[in-house]
Wavefront OBJ file of the C-alpha trace (Angstrom):
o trace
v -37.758 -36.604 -20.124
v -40.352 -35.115 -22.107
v -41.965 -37.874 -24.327
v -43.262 -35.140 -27.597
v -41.511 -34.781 -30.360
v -39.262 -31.864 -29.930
v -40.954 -28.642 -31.064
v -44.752 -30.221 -30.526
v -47.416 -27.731 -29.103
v -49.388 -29.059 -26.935
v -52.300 -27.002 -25.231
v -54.859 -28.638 -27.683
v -57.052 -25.653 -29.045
v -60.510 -25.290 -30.363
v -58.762 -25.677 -33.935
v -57.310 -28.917 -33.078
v -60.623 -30.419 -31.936
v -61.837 -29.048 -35.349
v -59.182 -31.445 -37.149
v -59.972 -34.160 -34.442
v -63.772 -33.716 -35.338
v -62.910 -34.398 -38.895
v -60.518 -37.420 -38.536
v -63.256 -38.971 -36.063
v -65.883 -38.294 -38.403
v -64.050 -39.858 -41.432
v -62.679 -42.922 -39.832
v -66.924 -43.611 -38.220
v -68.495 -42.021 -41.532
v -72.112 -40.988 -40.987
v -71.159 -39.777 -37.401
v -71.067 -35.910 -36.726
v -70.307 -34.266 -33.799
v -71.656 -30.782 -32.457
v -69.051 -27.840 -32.933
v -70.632 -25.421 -30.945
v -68.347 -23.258 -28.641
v -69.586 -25.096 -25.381
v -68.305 -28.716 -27.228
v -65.116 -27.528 -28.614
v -64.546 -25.990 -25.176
v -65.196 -29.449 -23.395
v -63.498 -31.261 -25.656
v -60.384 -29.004 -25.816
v -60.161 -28.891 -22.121
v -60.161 -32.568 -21.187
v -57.479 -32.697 -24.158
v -55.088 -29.792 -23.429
v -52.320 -31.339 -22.060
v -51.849 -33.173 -25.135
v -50.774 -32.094 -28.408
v -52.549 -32.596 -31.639
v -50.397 -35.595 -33.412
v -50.549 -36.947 -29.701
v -54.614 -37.049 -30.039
v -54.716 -38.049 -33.453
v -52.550 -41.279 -32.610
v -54.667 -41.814 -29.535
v -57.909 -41.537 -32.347
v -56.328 -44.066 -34.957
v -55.402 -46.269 -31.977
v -58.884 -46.870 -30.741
v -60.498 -46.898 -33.673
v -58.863 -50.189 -34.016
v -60.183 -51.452 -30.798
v -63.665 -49.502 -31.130
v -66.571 -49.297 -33.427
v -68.145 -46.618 -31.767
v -67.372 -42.921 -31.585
v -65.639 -41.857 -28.598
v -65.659 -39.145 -25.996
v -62.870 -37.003 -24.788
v -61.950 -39.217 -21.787
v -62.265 -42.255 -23.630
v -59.103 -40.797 -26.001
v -57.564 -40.251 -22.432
v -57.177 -43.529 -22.151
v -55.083 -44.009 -25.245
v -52.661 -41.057 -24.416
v -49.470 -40.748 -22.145
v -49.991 -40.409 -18.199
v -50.456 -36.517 -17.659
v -47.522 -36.871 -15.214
v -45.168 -38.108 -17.799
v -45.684 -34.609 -19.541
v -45.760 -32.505 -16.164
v -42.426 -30.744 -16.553
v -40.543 -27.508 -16.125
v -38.503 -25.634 -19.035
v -35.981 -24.656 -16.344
v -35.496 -28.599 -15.898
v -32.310 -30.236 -17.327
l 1 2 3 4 5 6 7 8 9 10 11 12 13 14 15 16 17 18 19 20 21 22 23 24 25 26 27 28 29 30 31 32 33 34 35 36 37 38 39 40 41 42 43 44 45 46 47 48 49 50 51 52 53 54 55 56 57 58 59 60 61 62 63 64 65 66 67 68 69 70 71 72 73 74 75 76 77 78 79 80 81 82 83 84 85 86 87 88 89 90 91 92
């Protein structure tokens, strides 16, 4: 079973990291991160197979755990198993 919401993208895009960027940098104030192609690249990679609202949870749930600003894999962590979202449309 596909845990998303029904109708969720997922393929995170440059965009989302953009609205990631600016939650992270709100929630640790004084903190900015790079958004040069090469870093929204990176950082939209190692998130793709999630969807935004599945990233921004992951964000607000370490931020309660973490002072510090986090990298892409560290988010990873907070996020469902890639395997639980492996799946095929022609599944029933």
């Amino acid at each position: 079973m596909d845990p998303r919401p029904k109708n969720e993208r997922c393929d995170l895009t440059k965009e989302d990291v953009c609205r990631t960027f600016d939650l992270l940098e709100q929630i640790y104030q004084g903190k900015k991160k790079p958004r040069d192609n090469v870093t929204l690249a990176i950082w939209a990679e190692i998130l793709k197979p999630w969807s935004y609202a599945q990233v921004r949870s992951a964000v607000v749930q370490r931020a309660r755990e973490n002072r510090f600003f986090p990298d892409p894999s560290e988010l990873a962590a907070y996020l469902p198993p890639i395997s639980c979202l492996l799946y095929t449309s022609d599944a029933a």
